[in-house]
C-alpha positions in Angstrom: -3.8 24.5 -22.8 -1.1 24.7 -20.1 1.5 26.6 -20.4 5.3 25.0 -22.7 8.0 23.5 -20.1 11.2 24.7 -19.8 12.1 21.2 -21.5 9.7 21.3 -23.9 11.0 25.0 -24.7 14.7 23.7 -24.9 13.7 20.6 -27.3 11.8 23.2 -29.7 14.9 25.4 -30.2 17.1 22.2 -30.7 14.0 21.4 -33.2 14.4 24.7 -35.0 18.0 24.6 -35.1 18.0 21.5 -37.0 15.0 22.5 -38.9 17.3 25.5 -40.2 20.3 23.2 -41.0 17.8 20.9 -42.9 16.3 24.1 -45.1 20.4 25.2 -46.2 21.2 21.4 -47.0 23.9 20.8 -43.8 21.5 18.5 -42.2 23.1 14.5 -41.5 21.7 11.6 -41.3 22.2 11.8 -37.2 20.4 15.3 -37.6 17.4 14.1 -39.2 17.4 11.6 -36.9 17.4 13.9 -34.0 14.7 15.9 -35.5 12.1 13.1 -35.3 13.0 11.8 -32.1 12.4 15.5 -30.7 9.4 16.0 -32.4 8.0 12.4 -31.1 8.9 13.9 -27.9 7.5 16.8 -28.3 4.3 15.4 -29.6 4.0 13.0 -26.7 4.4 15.8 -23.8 2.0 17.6 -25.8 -0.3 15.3 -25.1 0.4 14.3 -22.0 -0.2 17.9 -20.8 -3.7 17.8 -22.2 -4.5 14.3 -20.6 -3.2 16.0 -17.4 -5.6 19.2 -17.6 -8.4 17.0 -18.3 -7.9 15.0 -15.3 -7.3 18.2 -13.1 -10.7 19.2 -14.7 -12.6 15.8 -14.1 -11.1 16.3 -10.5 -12.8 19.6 -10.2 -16.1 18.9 -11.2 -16.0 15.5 -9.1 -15.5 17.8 -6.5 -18.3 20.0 -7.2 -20.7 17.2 -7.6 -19.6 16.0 -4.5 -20.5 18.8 -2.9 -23.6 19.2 -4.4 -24.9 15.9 -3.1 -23.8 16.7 0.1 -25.6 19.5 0.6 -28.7 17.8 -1.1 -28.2 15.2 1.5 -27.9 17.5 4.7 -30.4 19.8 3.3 -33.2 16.8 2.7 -31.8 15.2 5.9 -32.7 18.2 8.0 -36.0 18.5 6.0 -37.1 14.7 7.0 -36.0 14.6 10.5 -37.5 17.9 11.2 -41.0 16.4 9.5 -41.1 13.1 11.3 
């Protein structure tokens, strides 16, 4: 998996930090709420990062196969003309 943001970084030590104040009991209603919102947030970069590297994959091995056929192509190209 790709490597945490700087945001995504920032958002988990807010998330710890209210985590913490939730474990001692100082946590408010505004707090919680916080909480989820960041780990919504978090969840949903999460995923958008893996959505990303699979796309930057696909990308790659479209390019490969691309390649592939081309030089399939030329090669059997130069094979028919040469035979005709």
């Amino acid at each position: 998996m790709t490597d945490p943001r700087p945001r995504d970084e920032d958002l988990k030590k807010e998330l710890d930090s209210l985590h913490e104040q939730e474990r001692e009991g100082h946590e408010t209603p505004k707090e919680e709420r916080r909480a989820e919102l960041l780990e919504r947030r978090l969840h949903v970069d999460e995923h958008g990062a893996e959505v990303l590297e699979e796309r930057e994959e696909d990308r790659g091995d479209d390019k490969q196969e691309e390649r592939r056929l081309h030089r399939r192509l030329t090669t059997d190209g130069r094979s028919l003309a040469s035979g005709c």
